[in-house]
OpenMM code with the backbone's topology and positions (N, CA, C; nanometers):
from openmm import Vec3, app, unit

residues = "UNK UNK UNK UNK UNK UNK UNK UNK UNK UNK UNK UNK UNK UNK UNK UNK UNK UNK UNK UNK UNK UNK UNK UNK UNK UNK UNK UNK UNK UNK UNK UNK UNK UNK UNK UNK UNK UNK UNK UNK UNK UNK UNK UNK UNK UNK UNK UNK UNK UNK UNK UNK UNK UNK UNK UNK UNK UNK UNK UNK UNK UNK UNK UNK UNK UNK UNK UNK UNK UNK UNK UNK UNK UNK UNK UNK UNK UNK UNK UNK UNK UNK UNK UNK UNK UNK UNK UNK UNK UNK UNK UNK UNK UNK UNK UNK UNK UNK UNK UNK UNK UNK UNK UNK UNK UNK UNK UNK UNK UNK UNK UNK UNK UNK UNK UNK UNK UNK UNK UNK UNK UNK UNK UNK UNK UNK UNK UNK UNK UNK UNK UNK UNK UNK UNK UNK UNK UNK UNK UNK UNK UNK UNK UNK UNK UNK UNK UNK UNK UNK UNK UNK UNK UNK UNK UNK UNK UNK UNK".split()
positions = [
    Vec3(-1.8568, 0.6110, -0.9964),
    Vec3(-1.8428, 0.4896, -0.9201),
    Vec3(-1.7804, 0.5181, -0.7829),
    Vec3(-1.7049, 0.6184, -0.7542),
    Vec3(-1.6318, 0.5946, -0.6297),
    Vec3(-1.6897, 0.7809, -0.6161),
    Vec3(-1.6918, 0.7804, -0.4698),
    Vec3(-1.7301, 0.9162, -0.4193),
    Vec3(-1.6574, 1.0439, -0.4339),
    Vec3(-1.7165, 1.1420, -0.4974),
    Vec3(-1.6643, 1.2397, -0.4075),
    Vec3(-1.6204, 1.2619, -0.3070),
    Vec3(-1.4804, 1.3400, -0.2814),
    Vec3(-1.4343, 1.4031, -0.1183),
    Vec3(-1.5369, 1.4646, -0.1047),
    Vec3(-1.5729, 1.5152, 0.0251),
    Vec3(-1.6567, 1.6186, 0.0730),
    Vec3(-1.5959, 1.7430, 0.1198),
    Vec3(-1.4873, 1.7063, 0.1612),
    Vec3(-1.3767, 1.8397, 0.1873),
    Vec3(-1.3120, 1.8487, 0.0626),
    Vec3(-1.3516, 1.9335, -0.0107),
    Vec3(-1.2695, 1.9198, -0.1643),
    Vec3(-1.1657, 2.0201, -0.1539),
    Vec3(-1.1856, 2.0768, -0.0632),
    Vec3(-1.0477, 2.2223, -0.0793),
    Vec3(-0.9057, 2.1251, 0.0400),
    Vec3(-0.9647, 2.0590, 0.1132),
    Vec3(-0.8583, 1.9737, 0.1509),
    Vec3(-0.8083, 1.8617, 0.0236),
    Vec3(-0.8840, 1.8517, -0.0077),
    Vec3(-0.7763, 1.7107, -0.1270),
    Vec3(-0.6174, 1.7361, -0.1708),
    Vec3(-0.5732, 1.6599, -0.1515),
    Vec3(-0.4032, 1.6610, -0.2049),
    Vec3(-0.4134, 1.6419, -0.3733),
    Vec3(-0.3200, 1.6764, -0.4453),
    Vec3(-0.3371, 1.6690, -0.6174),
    Vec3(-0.2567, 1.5216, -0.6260),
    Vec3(-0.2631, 1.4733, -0.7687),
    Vec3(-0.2429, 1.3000, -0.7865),
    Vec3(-0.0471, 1.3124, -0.7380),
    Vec3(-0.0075, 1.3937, -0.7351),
    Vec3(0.1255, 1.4452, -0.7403),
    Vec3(0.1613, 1.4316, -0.5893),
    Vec3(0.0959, 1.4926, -0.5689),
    Vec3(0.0834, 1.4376, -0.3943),
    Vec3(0.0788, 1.3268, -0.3109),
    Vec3(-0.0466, 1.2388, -0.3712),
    Vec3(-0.0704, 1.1157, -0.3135),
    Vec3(0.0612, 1.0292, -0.3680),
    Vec3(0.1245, 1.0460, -0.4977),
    Vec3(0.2157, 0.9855, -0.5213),
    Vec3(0.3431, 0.9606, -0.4385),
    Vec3(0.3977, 1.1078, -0.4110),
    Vec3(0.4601, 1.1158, -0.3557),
    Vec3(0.4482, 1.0845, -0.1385),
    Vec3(0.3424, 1.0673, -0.1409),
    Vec3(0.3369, 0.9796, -0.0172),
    Vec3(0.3164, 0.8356, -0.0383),
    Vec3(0.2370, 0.7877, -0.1554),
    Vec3(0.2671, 0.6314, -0.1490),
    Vec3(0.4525, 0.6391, -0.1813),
    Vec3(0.5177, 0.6939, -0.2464),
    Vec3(0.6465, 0.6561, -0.2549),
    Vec3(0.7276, 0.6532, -0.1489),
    Vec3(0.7436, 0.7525, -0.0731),
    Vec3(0.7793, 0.7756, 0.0654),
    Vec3(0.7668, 0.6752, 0.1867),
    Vec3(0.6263, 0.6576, 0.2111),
    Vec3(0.5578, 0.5775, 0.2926),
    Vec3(0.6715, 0.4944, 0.3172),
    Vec3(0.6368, 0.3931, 0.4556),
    Vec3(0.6789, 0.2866, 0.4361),
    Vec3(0.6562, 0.1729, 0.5257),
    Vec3(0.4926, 0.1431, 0.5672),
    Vec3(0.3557, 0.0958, 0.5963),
    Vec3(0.2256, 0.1470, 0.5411),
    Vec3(0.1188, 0.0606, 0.5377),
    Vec3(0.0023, 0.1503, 0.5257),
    Vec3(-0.0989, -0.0059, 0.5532),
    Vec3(-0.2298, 0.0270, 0.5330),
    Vec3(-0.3384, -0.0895, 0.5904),
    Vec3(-0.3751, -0.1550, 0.4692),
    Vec3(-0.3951, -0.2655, 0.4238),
    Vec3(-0.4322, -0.3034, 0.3319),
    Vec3(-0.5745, -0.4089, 0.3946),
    Vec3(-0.7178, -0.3095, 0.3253),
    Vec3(-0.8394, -0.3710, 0.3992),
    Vec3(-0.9102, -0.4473, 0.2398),
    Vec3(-0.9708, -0.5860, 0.2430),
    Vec3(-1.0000, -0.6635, 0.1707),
    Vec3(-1.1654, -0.6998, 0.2532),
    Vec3(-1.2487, -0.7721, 0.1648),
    Vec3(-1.3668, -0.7713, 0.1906),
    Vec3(-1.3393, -0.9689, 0.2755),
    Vec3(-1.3332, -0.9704, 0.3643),
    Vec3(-1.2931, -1.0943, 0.4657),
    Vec3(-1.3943, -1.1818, 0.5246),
    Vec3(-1.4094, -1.2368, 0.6187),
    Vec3(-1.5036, -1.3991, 0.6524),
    Vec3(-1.6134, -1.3741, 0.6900),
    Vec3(-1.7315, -1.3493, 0.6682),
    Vec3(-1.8584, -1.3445, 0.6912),
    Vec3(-1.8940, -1.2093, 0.6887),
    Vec3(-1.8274, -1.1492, 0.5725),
    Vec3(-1.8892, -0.9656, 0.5294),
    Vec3(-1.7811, -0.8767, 0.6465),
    Vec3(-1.7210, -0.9662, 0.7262),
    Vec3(-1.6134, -0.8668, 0.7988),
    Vec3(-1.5351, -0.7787, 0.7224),
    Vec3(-1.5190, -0.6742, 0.7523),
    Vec3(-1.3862, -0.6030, 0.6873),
    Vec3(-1.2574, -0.6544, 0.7279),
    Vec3(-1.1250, -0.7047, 0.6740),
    Vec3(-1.0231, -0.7676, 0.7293),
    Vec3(-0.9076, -0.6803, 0.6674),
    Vec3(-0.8538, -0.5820, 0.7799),
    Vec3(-0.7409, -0.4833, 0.7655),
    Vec3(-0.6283, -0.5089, 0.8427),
    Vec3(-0.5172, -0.5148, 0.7226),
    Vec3(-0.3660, -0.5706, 0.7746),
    Vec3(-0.2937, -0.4846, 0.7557),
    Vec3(-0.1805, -0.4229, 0.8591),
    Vec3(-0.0765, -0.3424, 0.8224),
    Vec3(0.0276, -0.3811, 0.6888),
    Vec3(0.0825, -0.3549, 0.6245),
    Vec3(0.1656, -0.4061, 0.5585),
    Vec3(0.2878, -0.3228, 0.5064),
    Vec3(0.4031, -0.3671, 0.4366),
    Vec3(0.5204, -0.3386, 0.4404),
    Vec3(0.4561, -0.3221, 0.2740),
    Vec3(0.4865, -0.1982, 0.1611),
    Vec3(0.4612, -0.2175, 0.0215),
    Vec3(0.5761, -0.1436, -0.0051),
    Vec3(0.5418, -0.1483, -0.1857),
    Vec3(0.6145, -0.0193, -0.2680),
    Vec3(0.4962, 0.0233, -0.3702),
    Vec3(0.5455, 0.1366, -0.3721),
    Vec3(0.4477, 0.1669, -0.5153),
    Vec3(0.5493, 0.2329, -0.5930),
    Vec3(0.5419, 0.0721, -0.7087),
    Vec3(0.6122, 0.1051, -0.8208),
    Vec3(0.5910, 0.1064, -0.9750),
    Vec3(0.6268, 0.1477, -1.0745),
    Vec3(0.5192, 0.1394, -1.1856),
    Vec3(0.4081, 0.1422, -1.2059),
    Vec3(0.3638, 0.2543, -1.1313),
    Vec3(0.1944, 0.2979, -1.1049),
    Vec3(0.1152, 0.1862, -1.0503),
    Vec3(0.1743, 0.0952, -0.9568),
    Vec3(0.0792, -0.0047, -0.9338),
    Vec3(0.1501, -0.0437, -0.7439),
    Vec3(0.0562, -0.0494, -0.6714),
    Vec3(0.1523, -0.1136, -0.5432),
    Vec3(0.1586, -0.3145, -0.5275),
    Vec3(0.2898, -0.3326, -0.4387),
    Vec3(0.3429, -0.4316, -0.4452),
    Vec3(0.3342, -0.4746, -0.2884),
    Vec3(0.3092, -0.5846, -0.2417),
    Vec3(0.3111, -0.6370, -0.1229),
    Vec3(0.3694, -0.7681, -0.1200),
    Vec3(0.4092, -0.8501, -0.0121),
    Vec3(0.4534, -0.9381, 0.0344),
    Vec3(0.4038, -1.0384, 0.1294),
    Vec3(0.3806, -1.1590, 0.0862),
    Vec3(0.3044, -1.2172, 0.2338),
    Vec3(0.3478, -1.3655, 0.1849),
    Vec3(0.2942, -1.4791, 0.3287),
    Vec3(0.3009, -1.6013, 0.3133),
    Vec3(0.2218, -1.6593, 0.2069),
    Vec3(0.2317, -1.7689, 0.1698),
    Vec3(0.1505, -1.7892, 0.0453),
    Vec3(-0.0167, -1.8541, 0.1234),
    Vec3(-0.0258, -1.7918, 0.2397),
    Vec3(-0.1603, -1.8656, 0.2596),
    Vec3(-0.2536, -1.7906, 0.4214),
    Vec3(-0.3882, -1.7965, 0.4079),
    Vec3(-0.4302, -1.6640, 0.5292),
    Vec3(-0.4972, -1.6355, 0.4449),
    Vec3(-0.5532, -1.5285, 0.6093),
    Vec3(-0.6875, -1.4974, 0.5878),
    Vec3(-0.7127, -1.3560, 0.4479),
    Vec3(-0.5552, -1.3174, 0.4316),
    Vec3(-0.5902, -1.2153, 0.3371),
    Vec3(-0.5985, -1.2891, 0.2236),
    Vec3(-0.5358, -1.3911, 0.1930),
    Vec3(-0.5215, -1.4431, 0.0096),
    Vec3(-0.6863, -1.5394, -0.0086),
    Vec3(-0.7305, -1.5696, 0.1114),
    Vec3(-0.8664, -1.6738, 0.1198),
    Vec3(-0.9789, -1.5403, 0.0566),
    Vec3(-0.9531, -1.3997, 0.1469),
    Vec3(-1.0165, -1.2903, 0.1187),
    Vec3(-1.0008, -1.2424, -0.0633),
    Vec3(-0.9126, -1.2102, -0.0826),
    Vec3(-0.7939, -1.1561, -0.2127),
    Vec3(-0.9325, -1.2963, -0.3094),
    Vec3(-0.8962, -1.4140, -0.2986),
    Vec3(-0.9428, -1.5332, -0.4085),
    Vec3(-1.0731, -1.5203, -0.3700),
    Vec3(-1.1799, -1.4144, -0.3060),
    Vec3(-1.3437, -1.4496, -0.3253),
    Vec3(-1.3634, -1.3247, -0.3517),
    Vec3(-1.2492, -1.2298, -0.3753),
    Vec3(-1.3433, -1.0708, -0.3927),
    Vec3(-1.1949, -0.9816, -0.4161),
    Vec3(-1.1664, -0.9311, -0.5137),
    Vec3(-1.0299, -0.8906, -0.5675),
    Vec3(-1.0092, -0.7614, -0.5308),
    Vec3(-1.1159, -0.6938, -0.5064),
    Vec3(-1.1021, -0.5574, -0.4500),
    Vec3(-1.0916, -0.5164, -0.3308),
    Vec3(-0.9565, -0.4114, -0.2997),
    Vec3(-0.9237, -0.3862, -0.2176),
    Vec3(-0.9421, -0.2482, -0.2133),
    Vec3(-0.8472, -0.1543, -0.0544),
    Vec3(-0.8473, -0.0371, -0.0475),
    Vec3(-0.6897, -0.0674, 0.0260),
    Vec3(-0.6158, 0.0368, 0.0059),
    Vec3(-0.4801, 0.0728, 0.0689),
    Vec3(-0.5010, 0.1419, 0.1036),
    Vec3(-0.4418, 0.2213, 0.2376),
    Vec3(-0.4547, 0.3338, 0.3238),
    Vec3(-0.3022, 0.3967, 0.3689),
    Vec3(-0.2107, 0.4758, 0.3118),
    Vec3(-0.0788, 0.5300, 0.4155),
    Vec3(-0.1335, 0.6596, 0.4415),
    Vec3(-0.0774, 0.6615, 0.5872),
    Vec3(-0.0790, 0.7933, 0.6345),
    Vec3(0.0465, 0.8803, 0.6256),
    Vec3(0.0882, 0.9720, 0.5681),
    Vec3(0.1827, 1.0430, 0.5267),
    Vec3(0.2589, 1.1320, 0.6207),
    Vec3(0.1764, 1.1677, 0.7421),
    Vec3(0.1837, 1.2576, 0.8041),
    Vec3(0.1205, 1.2738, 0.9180),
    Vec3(0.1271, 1.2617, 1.0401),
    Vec3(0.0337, 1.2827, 1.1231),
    Vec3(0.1268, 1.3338, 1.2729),
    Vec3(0.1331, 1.4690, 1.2955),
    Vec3(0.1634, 1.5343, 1.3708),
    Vec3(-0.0048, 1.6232, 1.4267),
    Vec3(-0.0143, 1.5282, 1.6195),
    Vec3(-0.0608, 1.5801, 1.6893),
    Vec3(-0.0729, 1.7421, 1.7432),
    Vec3(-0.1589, 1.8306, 1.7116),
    Vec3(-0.1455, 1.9479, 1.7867),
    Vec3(-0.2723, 1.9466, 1.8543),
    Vec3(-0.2132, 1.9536, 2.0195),
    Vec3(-0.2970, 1.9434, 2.1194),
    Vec3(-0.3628, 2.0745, 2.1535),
    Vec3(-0.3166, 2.1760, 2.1441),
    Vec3(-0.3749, 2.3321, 2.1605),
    Vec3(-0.4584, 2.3383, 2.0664),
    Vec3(-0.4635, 2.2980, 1.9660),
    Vec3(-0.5630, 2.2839, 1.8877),
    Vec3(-0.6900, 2.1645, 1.8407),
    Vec3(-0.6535, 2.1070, 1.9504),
    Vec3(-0.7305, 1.9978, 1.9151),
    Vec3(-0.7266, 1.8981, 1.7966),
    Vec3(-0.6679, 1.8731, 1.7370),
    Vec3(-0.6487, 1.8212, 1.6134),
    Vec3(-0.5085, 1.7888, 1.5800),
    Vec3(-0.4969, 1.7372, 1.4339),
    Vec3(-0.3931, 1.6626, 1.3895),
    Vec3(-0.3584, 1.7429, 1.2801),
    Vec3(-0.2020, 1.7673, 1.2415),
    Vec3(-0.2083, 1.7968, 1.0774),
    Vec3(-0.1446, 1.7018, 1.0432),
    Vec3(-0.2319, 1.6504, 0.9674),
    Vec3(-0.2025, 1.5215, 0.8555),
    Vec3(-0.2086, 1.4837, 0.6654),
    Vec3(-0.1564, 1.4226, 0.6606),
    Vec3(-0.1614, 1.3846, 0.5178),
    Vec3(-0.2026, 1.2579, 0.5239),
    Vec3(-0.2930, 1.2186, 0.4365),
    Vec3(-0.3111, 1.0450, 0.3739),
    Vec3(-0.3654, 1.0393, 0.2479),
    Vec3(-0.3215, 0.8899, 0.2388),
    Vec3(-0.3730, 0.8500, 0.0774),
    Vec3(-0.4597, 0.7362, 0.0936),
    Vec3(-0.5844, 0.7293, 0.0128),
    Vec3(-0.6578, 0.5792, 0.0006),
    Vec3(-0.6548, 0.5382, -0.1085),
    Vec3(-0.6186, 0.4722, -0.1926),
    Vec3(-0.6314, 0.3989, -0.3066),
    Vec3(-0.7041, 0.2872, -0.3345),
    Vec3(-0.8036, 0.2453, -0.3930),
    Vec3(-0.9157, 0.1845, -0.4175),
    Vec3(-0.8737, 0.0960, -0.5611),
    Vec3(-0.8523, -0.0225, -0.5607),
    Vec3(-0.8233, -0.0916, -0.6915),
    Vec3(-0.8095, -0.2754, -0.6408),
    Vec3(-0.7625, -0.3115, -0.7537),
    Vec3(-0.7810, -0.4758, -0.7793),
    Vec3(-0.6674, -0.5527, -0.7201),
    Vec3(-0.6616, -0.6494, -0.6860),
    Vec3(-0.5224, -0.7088, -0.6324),
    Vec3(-0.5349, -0.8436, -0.6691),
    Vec3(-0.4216, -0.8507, -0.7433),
    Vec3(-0.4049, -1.0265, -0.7775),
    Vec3(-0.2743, -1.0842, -0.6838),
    Vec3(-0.2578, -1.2389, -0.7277),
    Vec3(-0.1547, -1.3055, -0.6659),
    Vec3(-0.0487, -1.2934, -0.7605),
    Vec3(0.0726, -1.2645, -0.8108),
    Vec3(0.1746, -1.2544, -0.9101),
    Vec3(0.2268, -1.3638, -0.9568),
    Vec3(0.1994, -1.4590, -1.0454),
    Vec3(0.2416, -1.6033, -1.0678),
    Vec3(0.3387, -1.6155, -1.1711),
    Vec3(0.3824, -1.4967, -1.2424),
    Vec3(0.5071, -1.5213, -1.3086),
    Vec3(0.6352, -1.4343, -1.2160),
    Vec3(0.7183, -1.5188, -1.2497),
    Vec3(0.8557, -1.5404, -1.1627),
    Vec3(0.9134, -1.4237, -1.1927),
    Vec3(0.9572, -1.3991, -1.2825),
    Vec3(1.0321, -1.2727, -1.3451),
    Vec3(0.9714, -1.1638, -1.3176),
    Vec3(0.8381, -1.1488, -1.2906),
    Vec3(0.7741, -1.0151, -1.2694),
    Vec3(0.7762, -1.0080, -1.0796),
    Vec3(0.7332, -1.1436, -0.9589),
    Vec3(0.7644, -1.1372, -0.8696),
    Vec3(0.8991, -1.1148, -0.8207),
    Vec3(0.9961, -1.1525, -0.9082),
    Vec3(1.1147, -1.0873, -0.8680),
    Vec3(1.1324, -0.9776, -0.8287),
    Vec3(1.1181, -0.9163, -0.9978),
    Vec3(1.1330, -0.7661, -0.9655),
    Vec3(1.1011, -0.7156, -0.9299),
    Vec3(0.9604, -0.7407, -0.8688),
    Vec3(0.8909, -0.6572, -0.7382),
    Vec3(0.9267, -0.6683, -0.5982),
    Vec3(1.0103, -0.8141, -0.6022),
    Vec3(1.0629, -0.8286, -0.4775),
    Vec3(1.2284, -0.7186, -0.4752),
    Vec3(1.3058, -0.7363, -0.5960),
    Vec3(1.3745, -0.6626, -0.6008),
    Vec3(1.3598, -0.5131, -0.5525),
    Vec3(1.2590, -0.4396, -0.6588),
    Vec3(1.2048, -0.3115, -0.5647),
    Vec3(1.1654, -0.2645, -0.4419),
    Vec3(1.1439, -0.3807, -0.3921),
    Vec3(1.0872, -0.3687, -0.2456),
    Vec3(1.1977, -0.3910, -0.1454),
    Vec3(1.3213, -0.4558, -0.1830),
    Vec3(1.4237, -0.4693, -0.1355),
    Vec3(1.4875, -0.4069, -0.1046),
    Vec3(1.4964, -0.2667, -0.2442),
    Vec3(1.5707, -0.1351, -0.2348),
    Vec3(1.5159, -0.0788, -0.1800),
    Vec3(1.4058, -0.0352, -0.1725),
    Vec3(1.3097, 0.0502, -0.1292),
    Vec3(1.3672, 0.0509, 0.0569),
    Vec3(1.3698, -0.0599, 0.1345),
    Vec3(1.3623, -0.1334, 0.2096),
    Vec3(1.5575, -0.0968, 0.2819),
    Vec3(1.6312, -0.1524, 0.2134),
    Vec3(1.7804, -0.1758, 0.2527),
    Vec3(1.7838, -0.1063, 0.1354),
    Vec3(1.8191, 0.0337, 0.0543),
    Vec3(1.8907, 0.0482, -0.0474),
    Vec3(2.0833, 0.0538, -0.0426),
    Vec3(2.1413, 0.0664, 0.1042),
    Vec3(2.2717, 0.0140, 0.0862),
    Vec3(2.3333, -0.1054, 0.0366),
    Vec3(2.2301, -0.2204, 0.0849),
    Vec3(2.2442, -0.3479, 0.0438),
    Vec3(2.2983, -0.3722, -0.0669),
    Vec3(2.4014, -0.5066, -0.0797),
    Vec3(2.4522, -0.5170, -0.2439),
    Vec3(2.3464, -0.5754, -0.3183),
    Vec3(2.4289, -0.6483, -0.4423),
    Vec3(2.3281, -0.6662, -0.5068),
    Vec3(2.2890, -0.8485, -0.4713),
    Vec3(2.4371, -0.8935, -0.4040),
    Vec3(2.4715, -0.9890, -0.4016),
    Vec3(2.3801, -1.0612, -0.2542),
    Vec3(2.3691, -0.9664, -0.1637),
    Vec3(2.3330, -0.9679, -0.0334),
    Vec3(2.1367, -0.9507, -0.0692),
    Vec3(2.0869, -0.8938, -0.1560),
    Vec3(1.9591, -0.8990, -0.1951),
    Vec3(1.9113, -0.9952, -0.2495),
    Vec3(2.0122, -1.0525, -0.3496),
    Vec3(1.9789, -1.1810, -0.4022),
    Vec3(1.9229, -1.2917, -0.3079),
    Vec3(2.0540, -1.2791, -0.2551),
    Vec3(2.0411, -1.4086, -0.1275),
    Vec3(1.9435, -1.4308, -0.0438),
    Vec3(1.8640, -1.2858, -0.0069),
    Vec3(1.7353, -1.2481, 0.0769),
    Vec3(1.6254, -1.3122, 0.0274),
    Vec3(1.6290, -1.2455, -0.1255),
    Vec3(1.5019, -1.3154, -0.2041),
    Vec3(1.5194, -1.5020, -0.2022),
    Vec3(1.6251, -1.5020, -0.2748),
    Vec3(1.6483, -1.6588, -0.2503),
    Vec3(1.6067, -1.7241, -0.1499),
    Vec3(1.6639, -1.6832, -0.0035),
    Vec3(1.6222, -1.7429, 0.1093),
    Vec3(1.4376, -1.7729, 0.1170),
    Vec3(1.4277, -1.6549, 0.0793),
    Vec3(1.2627, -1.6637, 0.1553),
    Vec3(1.1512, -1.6648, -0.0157),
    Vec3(1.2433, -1.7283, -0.1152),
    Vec3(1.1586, -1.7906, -0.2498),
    Vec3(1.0735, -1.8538, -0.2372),
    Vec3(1.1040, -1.9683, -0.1864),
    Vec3(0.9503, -2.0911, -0.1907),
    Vec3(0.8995, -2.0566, -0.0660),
    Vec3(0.8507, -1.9624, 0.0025),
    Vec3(0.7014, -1.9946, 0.0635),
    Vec3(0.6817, -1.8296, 0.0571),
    Vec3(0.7221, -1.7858, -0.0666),
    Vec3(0.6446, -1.6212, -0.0855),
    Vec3(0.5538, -1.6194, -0.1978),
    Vec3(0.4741, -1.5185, -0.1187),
    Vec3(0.3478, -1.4812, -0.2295),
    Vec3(0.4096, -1.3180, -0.2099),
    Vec3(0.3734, -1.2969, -0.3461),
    Vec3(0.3673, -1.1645, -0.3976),
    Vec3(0.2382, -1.0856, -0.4835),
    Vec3(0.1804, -0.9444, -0.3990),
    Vec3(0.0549, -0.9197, -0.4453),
    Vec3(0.0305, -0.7996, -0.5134),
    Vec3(0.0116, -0.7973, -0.6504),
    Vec3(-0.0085, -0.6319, -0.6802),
    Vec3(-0.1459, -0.6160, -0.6904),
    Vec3(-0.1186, -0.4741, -0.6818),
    Vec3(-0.2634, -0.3677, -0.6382),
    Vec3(-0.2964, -0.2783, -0.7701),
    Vec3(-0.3451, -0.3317, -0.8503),
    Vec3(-0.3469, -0.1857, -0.9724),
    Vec3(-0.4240, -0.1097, -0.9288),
    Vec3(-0.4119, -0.0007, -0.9931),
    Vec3(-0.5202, 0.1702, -0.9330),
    Vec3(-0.6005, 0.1934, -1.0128),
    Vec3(-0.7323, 0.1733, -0.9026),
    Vec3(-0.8410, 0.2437, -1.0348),
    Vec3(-0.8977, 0.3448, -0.9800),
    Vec3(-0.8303, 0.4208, -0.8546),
    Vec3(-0.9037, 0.5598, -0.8009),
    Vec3(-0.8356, 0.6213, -0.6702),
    Vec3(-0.7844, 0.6823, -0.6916),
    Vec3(-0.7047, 0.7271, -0.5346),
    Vec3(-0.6731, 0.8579, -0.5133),
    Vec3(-0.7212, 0.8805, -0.4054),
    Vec3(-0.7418, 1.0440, -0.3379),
    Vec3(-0.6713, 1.0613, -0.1981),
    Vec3(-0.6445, 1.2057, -0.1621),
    Vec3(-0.5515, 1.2094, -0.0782),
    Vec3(-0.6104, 1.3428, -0.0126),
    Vec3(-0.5818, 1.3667, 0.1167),
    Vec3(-0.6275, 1.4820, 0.2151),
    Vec3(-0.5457, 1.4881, 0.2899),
    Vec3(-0.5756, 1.6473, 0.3037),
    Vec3(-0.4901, 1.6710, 0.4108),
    Vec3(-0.5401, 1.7865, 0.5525),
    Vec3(-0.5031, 1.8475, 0.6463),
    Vec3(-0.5248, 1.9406, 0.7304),
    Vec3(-0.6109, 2.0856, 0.6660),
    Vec3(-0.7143, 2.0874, 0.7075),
    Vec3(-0.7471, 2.2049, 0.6515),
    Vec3(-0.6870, 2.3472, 0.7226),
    Vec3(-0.6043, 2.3822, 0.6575),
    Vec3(-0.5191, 2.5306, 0.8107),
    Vec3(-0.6138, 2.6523, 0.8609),
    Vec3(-0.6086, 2.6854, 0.9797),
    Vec3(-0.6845, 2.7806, 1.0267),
    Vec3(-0.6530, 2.8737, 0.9531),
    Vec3(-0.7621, 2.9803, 0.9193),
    Vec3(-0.7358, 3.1091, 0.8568),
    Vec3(-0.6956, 3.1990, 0.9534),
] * unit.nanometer
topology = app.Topology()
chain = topology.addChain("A")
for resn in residues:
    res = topology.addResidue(resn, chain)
    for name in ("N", "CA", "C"):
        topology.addAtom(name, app.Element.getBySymbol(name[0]), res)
């Protein structure tokens, strides 16, 4: 169902891509959008419990997208240091290819908001996180991404 790399000796191992979705801390989240457009938004995530987590208003052009076609792609770039003598970039990225719903039980948007909090401010108390989530409760949507395929590349090095 989903392609082969074509550079297969560049691919990063699942260990890899992991560890750049964990790291990260942006990447593009592209959804199938208004008249067959592709509609790609930067976004703030986590990837936690094998699944990524996002944040948005409860309304737009991504959740109108998200409610007619559930499949998405995530994109972080891990790495991207310019080398101009060489023409090129050495980089790392990850694409992840999977489903995204809206999160409608409370206890589970929490704790994703929680994670994303730490992730985010981990000095923060616990008391001072609360209050964050609290503040901005009623007009948040919360979106997870489960994984059903994700590959990662990187710089192929001159020999």
């Amino acid at each position: 169902m989903f392609r082969e790399m074509r550079r297969k000796k560049q691919a990063l191992t699942m260990e890899e891509c992991e560890q750049i979705l964990q790291k990260g801390t942006s990447g593009v989240l592209a959804v199938a959008g208004d008249d067959d457009y592709p509609y790609a938004a930067p976004l703030s995530y986590i990837y936690w419990n094998g699944k990524l987590y996002f944040h948005c208003a409860k309304s737009g052009h991504k959740l109108d997208a998200i409610a007619r076609n559930e499949k998405a792609s995530f994109c972080v770039i891990g790495q991207d240091n310019v080398l101009p003598e060489e023409y090129t970039t050495d980089y790392r990225s990850v694409i992840v290819f999977g489903k995204i719903c809206v999160l409608e039980d409370d206890d589970a948007k929490r704790a994703a908001m929680e994670a994303l909090g730490r992730k985010y401010a981990p000095e923060a108390s616990d008391a001072r996180l609360q209050a964050e989530i609290d503040g901005y409760w009623k007009p948040l949507c919360v979106l997870e991404m489960s994984i059903d395929h994700m590959s990662g590349k990187r710089r192929k090095k001159a020999q």
